[in-house]
N, C-alpha and C positions, 0 to 999 in steps of 0.2 A: 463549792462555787469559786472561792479564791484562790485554789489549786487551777481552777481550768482559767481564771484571770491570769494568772503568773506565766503556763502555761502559753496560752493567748500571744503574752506581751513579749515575750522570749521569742516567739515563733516569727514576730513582728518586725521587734529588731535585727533578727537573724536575716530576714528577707531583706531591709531596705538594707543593710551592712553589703551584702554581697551582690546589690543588685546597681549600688549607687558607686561611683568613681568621680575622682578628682582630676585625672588626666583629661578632662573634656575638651578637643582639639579647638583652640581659641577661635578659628573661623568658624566655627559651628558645623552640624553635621553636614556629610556629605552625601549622604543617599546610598541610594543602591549603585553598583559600581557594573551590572549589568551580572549575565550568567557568569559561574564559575564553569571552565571547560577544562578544568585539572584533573588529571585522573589516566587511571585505565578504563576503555572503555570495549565494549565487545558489543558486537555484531546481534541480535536474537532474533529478528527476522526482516525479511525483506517482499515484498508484493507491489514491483512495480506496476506489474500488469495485474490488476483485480482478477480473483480466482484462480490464478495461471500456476501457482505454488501452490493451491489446494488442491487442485486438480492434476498435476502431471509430476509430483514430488513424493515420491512413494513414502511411503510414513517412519520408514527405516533411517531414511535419508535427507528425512528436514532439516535436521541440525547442520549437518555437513550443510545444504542446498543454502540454507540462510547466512551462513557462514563465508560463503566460498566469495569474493572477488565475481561480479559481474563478465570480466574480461577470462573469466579461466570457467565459466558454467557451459558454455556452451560445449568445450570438449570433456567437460566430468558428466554434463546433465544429458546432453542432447540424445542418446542412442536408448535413457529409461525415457524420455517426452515421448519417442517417435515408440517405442513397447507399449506405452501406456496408451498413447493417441489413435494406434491402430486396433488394441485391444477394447477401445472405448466406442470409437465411431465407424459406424459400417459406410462413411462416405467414404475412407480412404481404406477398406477392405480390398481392394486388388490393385496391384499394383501400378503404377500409371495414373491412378486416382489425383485428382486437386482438389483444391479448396479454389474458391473465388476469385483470391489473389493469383490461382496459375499455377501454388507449389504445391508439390507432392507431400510427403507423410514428412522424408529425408527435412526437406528446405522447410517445411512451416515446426515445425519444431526443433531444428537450428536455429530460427527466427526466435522462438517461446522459452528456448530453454537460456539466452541470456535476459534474462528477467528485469527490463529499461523501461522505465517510457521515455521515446522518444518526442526530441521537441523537436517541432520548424521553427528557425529562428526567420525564416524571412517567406516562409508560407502560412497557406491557411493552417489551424492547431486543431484535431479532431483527430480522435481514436477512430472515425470511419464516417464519411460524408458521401457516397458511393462512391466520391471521385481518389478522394483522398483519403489514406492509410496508415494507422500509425503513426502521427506527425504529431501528436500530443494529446489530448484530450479538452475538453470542456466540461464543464457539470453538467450541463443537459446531456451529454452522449450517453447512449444507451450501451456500457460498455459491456455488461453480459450479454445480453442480447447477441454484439456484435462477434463474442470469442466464441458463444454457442454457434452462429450461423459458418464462421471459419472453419469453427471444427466440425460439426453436425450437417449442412447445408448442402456439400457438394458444391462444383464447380459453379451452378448461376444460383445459390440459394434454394434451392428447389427441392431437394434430398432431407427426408426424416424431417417434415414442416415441425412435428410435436415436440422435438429435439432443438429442435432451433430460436426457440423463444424464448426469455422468463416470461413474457406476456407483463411483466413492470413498466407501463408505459409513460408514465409520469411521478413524480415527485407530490405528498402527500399537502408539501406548501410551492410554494412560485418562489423564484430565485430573486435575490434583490436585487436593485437595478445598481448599486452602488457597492463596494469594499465594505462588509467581509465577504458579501454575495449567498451567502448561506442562510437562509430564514432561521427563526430563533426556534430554537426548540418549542416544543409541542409549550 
């Protein structure tokens, strides 16, 4: 028992010696001084547009896809989007086919394969309001929904209705009316 006392007191000293310092900055502490953003840091994935990378980013090519600069996807990605997007959806199976918005296979996956969300800075913000496209998004927007119905739907919506849906119509709690906007976990 006096062996695990000695033991004990050795371990005690050992801790406050190297835990305790004399330099204590005269003003007293200063806090947290905010993130460190020092370093290397690398890219490991990107999903501006929900599901748009799981879906049109062949699995060989995620790394590269997640990696690449927004501004250089559309001419590395676009031509596997528009393989994948005609191989997936029998709306745009013959040529001349559109989506809702008017483009063909070519321009709606030009559009998908730089991977943004775009904002309005001085419009309405909704990833799809009927009127308005892409201009940002909201937490209520039904964003699967709306990239099912682009890709699946056919030009007015109408084409493969089963395809067009996740049928997720709402959010499991109600949004706050107030910053952070997000209800609390379950």
């Amino acid at each position: 028992m006096k062996n695990l006392k000695n033991i004990f007191t050795v371990l005690l000293v050992t801790l406050v010696a190297f835990n305790c310092s004399n330099d204590d900055d005269a003003a007293g502490p200063t806090g947290p001084t905010g993130p460190d953003f020092t370093g290397t840091y690398t890219q490991q994935d990107q999903m501006g547009r929900p599901a748009v990378n799981t879906v049109f980013v062949s699995s060989g090519s995620k790394d590269m896809f997640n990696t690449t600069a927004p501004s250089n996807q559309n001419a590395a990605f676009q031509s596997m989007f528009e393989t994948n997007l005609t191989g997936l959806s029998p709306a745009f199976a013959n040529p001349g086919d559109t989506n809702a918005l008017g483009q063909d296979a070519a321009a709606f996956t030009g559009l998908l394969a730089t991977d943004v969300l775009n904002v309005s800075l001085d419009g309405t913000t909704t990833f799809y309001d009927g009127t308005n496209v892409l201009t940002g998004r909201t937490l209520a927007d039904d964003v699967i929904t709306v990239e099912l119905l682009l890709i699946f739907g056919g030009e007015d919506f109408s084409e493969n209705p089963t395809l067009s849906n996740d049928n997720v119509d709402a959010n499991d709690k109600s949004f706050l009316a107030s910053f952070p906007y997000l209800a609390s976990p379950w």
